[in-house]
C-alpha positions as CSV (number, residue, x, y, z in Angstrom):
1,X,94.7,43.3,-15.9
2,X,91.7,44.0,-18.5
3,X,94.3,44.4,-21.1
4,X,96.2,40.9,-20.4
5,X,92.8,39.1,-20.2
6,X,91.5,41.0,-23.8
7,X,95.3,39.8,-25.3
8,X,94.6,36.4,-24.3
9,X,91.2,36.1,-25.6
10,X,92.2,37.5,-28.9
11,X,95.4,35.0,-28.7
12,X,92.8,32.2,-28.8
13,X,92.7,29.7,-31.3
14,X,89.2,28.2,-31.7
15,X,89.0,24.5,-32.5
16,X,87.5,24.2,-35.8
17,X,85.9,20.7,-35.1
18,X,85.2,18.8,-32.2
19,X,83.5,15.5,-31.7
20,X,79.7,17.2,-31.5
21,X,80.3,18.6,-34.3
22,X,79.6,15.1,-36.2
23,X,76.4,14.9,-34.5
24,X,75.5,18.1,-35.4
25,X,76.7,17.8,-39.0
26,X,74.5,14.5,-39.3
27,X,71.5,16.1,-38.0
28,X,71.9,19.3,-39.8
29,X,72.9,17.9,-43.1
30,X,70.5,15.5,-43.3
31,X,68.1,18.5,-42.8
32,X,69.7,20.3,-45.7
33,X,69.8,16.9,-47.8
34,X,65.6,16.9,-47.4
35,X,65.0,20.4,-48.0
36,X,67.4,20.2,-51.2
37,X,65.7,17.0,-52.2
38,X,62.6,18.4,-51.8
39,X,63.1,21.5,-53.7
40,X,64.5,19.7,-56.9
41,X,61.3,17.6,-56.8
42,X,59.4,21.0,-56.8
43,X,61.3,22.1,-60.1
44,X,61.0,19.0,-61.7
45,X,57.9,17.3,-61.1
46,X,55.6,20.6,-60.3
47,X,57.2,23.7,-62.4
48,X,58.1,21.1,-65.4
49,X,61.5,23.0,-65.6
50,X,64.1,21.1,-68.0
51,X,66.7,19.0,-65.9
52,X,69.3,21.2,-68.0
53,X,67.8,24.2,-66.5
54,X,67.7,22.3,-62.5
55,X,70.7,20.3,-62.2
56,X,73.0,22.4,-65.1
57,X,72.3,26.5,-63.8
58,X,69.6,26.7,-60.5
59,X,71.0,23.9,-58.3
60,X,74.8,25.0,-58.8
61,X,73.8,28.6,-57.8
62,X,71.7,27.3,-54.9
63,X,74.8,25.2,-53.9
64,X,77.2,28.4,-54.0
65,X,74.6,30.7,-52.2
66,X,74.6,27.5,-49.0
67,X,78.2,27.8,-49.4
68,X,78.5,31.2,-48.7
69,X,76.1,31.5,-45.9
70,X,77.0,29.1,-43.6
71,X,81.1,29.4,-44.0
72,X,80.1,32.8,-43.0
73,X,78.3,31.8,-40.3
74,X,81.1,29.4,-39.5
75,X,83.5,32.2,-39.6
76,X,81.1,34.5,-37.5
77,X,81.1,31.7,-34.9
78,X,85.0,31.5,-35.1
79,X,85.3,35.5,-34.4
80,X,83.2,35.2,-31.3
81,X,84.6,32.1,-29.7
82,X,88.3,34.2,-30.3
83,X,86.7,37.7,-28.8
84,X,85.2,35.8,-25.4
85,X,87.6,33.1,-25.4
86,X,84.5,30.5,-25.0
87,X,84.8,26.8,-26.4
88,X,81.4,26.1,-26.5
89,X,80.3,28.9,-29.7
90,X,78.0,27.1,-31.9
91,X,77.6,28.4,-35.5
92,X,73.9,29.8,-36.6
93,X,72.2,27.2,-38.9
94,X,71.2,28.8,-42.7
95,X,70.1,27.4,-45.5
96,X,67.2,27.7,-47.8
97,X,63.9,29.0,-46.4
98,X,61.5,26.3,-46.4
99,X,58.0,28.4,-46.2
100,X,59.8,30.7,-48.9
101,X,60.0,27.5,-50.9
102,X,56.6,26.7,-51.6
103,X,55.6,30.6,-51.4
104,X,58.0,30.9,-54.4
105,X,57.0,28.0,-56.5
106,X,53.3,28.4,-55.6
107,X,52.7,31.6,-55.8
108,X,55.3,33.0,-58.0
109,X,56.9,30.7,-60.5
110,X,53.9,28.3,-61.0
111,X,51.1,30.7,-61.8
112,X,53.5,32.8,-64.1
113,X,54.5,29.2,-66.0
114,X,50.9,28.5,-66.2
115,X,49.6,31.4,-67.6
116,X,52.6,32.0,-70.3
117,X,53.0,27.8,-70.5
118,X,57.2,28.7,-70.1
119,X,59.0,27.9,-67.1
120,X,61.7,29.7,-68.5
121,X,59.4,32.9,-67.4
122,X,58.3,31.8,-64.1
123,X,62.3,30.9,-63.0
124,X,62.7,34.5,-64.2
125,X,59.8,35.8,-62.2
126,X,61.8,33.7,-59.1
127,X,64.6,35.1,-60.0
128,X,63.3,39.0,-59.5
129,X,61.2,37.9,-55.9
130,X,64.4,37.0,-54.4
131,X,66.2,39.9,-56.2
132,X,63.8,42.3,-54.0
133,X,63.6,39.9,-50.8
134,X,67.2,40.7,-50.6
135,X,67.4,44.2,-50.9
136,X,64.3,44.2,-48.0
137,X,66.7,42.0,-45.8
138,X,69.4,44.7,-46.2
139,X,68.0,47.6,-45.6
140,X,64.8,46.6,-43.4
141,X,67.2,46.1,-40.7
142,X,65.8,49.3,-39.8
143,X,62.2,48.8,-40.4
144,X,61.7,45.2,-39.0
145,X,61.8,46.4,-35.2
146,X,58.8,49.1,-35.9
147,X,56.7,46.3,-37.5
148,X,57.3,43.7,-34.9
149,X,56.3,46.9,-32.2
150,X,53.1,47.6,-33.7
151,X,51.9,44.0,-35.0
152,X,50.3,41.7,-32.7
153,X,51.7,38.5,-32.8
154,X,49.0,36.6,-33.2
155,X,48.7,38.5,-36.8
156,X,52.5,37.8,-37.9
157,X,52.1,33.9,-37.1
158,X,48.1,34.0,-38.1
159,X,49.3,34.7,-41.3
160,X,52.4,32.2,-41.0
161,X,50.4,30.1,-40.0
162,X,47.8,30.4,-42.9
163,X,50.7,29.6,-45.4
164,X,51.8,26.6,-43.3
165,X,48.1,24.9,-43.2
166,X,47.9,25.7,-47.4
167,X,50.7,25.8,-49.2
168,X,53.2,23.2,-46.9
169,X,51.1,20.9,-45.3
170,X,48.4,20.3,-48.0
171,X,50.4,18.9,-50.8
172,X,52.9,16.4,-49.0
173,X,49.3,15.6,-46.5
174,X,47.5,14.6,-50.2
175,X,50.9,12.6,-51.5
176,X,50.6,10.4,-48.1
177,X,47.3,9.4,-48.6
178,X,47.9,8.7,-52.3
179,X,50.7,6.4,-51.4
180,X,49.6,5.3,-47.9
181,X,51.9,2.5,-48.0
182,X,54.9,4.7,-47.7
183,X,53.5,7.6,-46.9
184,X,51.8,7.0,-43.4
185,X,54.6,4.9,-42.1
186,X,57.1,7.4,-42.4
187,X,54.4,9.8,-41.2
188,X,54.2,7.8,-37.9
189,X,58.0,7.4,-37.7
190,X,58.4,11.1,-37.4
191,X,55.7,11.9,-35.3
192,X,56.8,9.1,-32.4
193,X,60.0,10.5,-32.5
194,X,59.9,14.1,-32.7
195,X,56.4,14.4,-30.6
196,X,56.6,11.2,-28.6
197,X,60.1,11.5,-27.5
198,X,60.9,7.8,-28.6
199,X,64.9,7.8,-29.7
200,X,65.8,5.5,-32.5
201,X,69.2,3.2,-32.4
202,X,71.9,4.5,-31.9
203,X,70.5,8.3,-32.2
204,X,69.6,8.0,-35.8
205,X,67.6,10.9,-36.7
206,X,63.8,10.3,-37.2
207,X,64.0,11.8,-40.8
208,X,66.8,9.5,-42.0
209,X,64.9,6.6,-40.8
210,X,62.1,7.6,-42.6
211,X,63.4,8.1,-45.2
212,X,65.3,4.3,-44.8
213,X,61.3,3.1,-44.2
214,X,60.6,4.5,-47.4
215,X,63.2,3.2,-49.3
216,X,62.7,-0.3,-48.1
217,X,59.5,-0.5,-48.9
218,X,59.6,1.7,-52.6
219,X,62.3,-0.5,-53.5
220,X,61.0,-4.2,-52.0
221,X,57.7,-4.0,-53.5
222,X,59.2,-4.0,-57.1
223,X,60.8,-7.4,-56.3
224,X,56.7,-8.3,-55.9
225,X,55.6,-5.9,-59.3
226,X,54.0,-3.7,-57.3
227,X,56.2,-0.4,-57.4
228,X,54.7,1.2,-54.6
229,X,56.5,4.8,-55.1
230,X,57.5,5.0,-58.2
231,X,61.2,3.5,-58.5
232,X,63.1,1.5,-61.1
233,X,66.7,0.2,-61.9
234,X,65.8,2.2,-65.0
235,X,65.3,5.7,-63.4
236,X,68.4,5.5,-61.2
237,X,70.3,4.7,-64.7
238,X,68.9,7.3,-66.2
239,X,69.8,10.1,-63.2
240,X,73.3,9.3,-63.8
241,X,72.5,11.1,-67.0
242,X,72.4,14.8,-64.5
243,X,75.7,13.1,-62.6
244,X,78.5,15.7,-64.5
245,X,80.2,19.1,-63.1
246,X,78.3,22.0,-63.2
247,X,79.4,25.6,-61.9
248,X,77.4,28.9,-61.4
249,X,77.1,31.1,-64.3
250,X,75.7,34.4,-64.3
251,X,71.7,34.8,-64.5
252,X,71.6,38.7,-64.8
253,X,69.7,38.5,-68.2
254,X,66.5,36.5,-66.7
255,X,66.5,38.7,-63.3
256,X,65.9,41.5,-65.5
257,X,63.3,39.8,-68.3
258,X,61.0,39.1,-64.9
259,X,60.5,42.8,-64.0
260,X,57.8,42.2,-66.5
261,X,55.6,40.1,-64.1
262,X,57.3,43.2,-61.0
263,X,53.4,44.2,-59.9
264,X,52.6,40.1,-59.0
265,X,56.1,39.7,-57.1
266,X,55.9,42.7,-55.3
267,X,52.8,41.3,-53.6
268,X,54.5,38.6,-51.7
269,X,57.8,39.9,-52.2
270,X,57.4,43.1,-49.7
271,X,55.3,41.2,-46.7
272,X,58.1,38.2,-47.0
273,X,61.0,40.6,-46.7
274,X,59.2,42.1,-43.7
275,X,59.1,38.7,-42.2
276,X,62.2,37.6,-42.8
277,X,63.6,40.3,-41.0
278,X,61.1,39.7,-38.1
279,X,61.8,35.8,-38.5
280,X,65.7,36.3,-38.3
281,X,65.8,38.6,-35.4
282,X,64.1,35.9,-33.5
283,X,66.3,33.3,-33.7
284,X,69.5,35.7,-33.4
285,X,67.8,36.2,-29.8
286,X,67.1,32.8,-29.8
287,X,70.9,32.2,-30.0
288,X,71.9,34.9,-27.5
289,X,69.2,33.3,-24.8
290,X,71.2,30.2,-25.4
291,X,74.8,31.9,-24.6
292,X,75.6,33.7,-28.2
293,X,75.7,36.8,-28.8
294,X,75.5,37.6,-32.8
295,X,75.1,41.1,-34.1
296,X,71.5,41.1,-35.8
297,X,72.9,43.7,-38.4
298,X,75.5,41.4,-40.0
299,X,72.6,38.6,-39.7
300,X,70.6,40.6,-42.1
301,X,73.0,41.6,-44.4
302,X,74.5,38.5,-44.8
303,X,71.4,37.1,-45.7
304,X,70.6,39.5,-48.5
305,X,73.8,39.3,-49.5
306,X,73.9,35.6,-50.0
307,X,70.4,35.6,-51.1
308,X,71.5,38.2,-54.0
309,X,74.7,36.6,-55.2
310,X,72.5,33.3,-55.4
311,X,69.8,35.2,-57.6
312,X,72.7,36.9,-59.6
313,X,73.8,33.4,-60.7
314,X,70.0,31.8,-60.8
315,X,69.2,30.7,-57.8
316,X,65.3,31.7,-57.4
317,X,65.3,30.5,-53.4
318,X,66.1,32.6,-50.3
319,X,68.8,31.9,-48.0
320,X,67.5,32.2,-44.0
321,X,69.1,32.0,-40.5
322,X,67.2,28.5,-39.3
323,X,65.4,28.2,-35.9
324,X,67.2,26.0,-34.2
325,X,70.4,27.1,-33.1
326,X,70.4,25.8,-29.3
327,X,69.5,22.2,-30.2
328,X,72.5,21.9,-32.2
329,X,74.2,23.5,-29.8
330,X,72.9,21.1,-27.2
331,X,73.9,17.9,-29.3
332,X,77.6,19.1,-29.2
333,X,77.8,21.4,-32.9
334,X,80.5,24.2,-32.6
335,X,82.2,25.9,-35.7
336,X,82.7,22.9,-38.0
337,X,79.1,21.6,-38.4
338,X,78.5,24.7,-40.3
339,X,81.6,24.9,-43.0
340,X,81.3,20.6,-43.6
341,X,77.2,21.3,-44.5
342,X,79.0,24.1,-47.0
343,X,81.2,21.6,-48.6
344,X,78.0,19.1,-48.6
345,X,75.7,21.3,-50.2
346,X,78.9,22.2,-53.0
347,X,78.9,18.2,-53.8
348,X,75.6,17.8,-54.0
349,X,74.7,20.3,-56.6
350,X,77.6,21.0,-58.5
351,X,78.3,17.3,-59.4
352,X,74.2,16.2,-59.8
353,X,74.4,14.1,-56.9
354,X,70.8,14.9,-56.1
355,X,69.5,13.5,-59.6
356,X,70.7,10.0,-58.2
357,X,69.4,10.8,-54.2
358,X,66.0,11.7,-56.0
359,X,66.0,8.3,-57.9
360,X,67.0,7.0,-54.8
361,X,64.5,8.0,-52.5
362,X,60.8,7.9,-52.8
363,X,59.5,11.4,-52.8
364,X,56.3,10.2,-50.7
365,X,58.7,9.7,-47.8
366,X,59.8,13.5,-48.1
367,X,56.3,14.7,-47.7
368,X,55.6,13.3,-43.9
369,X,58.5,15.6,-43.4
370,X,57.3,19.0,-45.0
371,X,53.4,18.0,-43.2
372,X,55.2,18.1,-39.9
373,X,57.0,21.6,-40.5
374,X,53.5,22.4,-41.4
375,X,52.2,21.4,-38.3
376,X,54.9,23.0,-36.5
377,X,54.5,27.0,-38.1
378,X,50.7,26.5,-38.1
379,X,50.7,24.8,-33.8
380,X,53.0,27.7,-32.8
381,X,50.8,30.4,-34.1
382,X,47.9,29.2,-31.2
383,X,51.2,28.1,-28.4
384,X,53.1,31.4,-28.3
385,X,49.8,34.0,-28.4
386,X,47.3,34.4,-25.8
387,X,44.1,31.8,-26.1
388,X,41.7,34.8,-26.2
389,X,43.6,36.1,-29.8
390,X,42.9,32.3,-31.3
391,X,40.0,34.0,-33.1
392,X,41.9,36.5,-34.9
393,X,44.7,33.6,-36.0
394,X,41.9,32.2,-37.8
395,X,40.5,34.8,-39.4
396,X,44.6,35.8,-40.6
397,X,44.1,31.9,-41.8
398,X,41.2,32.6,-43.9
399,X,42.8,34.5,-47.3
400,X,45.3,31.9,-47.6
401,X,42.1,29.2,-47.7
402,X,40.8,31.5,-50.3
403,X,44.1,31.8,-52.5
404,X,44.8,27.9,-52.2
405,X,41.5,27.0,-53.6
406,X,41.5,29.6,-56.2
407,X,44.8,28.1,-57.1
408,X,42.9,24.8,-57.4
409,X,40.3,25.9,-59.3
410,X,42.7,27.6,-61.7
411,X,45.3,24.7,-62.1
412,X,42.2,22.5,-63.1
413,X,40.5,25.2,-65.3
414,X,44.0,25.3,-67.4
415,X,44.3,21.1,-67.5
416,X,40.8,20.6,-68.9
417,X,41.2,23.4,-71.6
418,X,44.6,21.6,-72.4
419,X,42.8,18.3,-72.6
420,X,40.1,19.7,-74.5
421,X,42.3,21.5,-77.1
422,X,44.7,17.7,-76.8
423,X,41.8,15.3,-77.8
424,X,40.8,17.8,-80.9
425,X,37.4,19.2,-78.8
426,X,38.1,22.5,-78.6
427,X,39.5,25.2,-81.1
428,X,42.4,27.5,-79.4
429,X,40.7,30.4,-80.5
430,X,37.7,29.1,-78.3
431,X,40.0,28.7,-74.6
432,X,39.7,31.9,-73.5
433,X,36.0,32.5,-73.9
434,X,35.5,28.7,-72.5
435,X,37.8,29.6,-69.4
436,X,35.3,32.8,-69.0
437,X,32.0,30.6,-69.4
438,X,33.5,28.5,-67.0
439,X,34.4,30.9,-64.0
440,X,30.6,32.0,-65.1
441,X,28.8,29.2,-64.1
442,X,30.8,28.0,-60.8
443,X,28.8,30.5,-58.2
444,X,25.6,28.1,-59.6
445,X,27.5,25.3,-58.9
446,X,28.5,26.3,-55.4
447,X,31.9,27.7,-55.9
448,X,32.3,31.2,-55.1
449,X,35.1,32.2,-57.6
450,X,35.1,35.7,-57.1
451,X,35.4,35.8,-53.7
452,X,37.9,33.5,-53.6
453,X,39.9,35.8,-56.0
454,X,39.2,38.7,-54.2
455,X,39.7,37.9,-50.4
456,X,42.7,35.4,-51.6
457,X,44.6,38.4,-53.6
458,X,47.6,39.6,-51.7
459,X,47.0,37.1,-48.9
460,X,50.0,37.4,-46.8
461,X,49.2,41.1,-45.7
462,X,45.9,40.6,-46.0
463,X,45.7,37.7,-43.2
464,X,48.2,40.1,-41.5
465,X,45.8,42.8,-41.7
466,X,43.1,40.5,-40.4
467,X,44.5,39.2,-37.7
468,X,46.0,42.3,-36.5
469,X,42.2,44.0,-36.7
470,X,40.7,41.1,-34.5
471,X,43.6,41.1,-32.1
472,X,43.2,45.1,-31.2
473,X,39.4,44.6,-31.3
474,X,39.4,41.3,-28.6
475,X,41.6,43.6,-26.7
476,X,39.1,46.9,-27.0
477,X,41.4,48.8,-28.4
478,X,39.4,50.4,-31.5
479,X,41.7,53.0,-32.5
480,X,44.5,50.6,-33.4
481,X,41.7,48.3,-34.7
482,X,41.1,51.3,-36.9
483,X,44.7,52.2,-38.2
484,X,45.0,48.8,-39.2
485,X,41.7,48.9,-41.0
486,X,42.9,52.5,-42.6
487,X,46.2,50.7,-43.7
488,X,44.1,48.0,-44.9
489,X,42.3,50.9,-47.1
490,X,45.1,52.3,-48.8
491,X,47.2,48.5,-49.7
492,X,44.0,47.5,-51.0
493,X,43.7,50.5,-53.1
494,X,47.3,49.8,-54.5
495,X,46.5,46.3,-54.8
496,X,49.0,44.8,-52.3
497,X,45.5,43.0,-50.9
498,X,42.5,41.7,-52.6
499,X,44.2,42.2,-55.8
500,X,45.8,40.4,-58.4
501,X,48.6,42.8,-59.2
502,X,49.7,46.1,-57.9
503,X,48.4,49.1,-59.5
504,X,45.7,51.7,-59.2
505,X,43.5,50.1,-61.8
506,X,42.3,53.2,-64.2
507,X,42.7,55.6,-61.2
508,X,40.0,54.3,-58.6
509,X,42.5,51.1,-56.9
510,X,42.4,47.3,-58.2
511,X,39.2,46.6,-56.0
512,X,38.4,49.7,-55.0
513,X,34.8,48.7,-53.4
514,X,36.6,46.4,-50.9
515,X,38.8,49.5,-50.5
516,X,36.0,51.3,-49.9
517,X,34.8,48.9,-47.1
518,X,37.9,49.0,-45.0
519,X,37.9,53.0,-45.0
520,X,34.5,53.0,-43.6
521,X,35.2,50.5,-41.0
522,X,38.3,52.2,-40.1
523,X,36.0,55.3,-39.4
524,X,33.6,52.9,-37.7
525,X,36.1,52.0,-35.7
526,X,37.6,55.5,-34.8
527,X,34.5,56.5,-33.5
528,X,33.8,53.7,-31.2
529,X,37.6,54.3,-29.5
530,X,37.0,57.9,-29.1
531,X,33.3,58.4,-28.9
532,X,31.7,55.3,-27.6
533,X,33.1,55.5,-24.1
534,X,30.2,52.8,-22.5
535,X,31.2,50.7,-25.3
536,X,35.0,51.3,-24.9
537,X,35.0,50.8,-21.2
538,X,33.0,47.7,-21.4
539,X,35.8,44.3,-20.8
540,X,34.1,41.2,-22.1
541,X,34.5,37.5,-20.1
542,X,37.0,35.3,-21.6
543,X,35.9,32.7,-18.9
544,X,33.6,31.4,-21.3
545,X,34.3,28.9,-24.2
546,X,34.5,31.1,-27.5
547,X,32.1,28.3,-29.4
548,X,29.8,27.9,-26.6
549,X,25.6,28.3,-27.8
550,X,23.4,30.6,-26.4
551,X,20.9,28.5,-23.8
């Protein structure tokens, strides 16, 4: 009898779209849409790159890389609705990673086109981060479920959750309040939607009418002259300039003339592999709680897969299995949802659709979006761990603080020079040495530079390393509050943390005094777990609040 039922299952022919799957499609591709709208707008308007460069080689290879993943997915979703002979399969969502977005732009490719003034060189350096993310996704498989054993969770989302509060939320949160007209009604059309609950006609998603607010009011005012948001008749003329065919061409040349910047990339490139793999395994079980069952191998491997073809042809973003999977499963999505957001993605980018969507839509209507994904990664870090670890989730927060502002600092440093040398007030010879006099004088003006450069180097492990340290401490457990301090030793000495590239620095470690101090403590610490037995035994009251003043 097992034999008849197994020949009928594999005798079944899956429907490849059903009516949820225009629900889900709507949803989910108007998700995309955002995140690809929003991406553009990072190339264009904060790396400076060349709209030949965007719209003629990066957006066609991001386009094929979508492609791939989620027919794959599609197909993937089509194999196990054959195998179990189930109607009800929904395909995993994928696209571009959206914390990998910013990391990439902000931490990668704008620094490196800051500091050579080409963002030729900082697409290359993109170009080699997601060359080794990939790799890490297909062969961390392996090392992803000792690293999720041995790391509290409060330091893998502290540090999450660090990025989150930084480098999403605080741009779109300052675009908002510089165009408050558009910015904080869209703001508040999201948040009573996907917080309050309220459901908008029809089942229109909160983002589209958001983004509908936004384009109301962008587009009204300029029948008063006030062109609130920065649209004209003029730019949506010209953005049928970018509206042509494009296809992927090979990038190989500019992944390998950004090994030259390898010792920055590696930095963020090693921690955000490691989470990747920790981020996709969750939502494969995600999926499984909600009735499929994907193998978390293929997962992997299709992602760095995707993820390398993409880079191969210029793509400097990371593809990623989205959280998510059971709502779209709830609102009906099955196989189809998946392929159709394929062809979408295709259209978009290989025919410059999104030059017109951009001059379309007010970017300031985007950013309520990105702040609330921010407020999401940041809230779950405190909703998921126990209350007693919230301490250590904000000391994981603190190096990202530190490497924001230093990124602040430095953006403004390189403007002023720039104006300077612009107006005729300073000789080019003279930049460096007034870029040193400056960095100088900021501790007597109340700006701790150093520090900032120092406990903001390398700052996803170090908030890891951080949190993970406060976590084993709240919970008495001073040897592993030591091993983490010991591993904290030896990737500072290398310069994965408190560093500003990886090296040994002329034999004694990039910062080898703050090297120094974690190998002490991590000997402090050894002692106390195996020596300091009244110490040890002692189990503090949580009862108490954690801010509460001594009477």
């Amino acid at each position: 009898m097992s034999t008849s039922i197994s020949a009928g299952k594999s005798e079944f022919k899956p429907a490849l779209w059903t009516s949820g799957d225009w629900n889900a499609f709507f949803g989910f591709g108007t998700n995309i849409l955002v995140n690809m709208l929003v991406l553009t707008g990072l190339l264009r308007f904060v790396l400076k790159m060349p709209d030949s460069l965007v719209f003629g080689r990066i957006l066609p290879a991001l386009g094929l890389m979508m492609c791939l993943s989620t027919f794959y997915y599609a197909w993937l979703a089509y194999r196990l609705a054959q195998r179990t002979g189930r109607t009800d399969v929904c395909a995993l969502p994928s696209g571009v990673s959206v914390p990998h977005m910013f990391i990439v732009t902000f931490v990668i490719m704008l620094p490196i086109t800051l500091k050579t003034g080409d963002p030729i060189k900082g697409w290359s350096a993109g170009l080699v981060w997601v060359f080794f993310q990939s790799f890490i996704l297909m062969i961390g498989g392996f090392i992803a479920p000792y690293v999720r054993k041995i790391t509290p969770r409060a330091a893998l989302l502290g540090t999450l959750a660090g990025v989150s509060v930084t480098f999403i939320s605080m741009r779109p949160a300052l675009e908002m309040y510089m165009t408050p007209q558009i910015g904080l009604i869209c703001f508040a059309i999201i948040l009573v939607s996907w917080f309050g609950g309220v459901k908008y006609l029809k089942g229109i998603p909160a983002g589209l009418v958001a983004i509908a607010a936004g384009m109301l009011i962008a587009w009204g005012s300029n029948l008063f002259g006030l062109g609130i948001g920065g649209l004209s008749v003029k730019g949506l003329s010209d953005a049928f300039a970018n509206f042509g065919f494009s296809v992927p061409l090979p990038a190989v040349g500019q992944v390998f003339s950004g090994f030259e910047f390898l010792g920055i990339i590696l930095v963020t490139a090693i921690p955000f592999g490691i989470y990747d793999l920790v981020e996709a395994m969750d939502n494969v079980e995600s999926a499984e709680a909600a009735g499929d069952e994907y193998p978390t191998t293929r997962v992997l491997t299709a992602d760095g897969v995707v993820s390398l073809i993409g880079c191969l042809m210029g793509n400097p973003f990371i593809n990623a299995v989205y959280i998510g999977h059971p709502g779209w499963k709830a609102m009906g999505g099955r196989i189809g949802y998946s392929a159709a957001t394929g062809i979408m993605v295709v259209l978009l980018s290989w025919f410059g659709i999104i030059s017109v969507m951009l001059a379309l839509v007010p970017v300031v209507a985007i950013s309520p979006i990105l702040l609330y994904i921010g407020m999401l990664i940041g809230a779950q870090a405190f909703q998921t761990t126990p209350i007693k670890h919230a301490p250590a989730i904000v000391v994981a927060l603190t190096p990202h603080l530190a490497a924001w502002a230093k990124l602040q600092v430095d953006t403004m440093m390189v403007a002023t020079v720039s104006a300077a040398q612009a107006v005729g007030g300073l000789a080019p010879d003279k930049a460096g040495a007034v870029k040193a006099a400056a960095v100088a004088s900021l501790p007597q003006q109340g700006v701790l530079y150093h520090g900032l450069e120092v406990m903001g180097g390398g700052s996803i492990i170090a908030g890891l390393i951080l949190g993970a340290i406060g976590v084993f401490i709240i919970e008495r457990d001073f040897v592993k509050a030591s091993a983490f301090s010991l591993a904290g030793a030896v990737l500072t000495y290398f310069g994965f943390m408190h560093g500003e590239a990886v090296g040994v620095g002329g034999g004694l470690g990039v910062t080898p005094g703050v090297a120094l101090a974690y190998a002490v403590v991590a000997a402090g610490f050894f002692a106390v777990g195996k020596y300091g037995s009244s110490a040890a035994s002692y189990v503090p009251s949580h009862d108490m609040p954690i801010a509460a003043p001594a009477e």
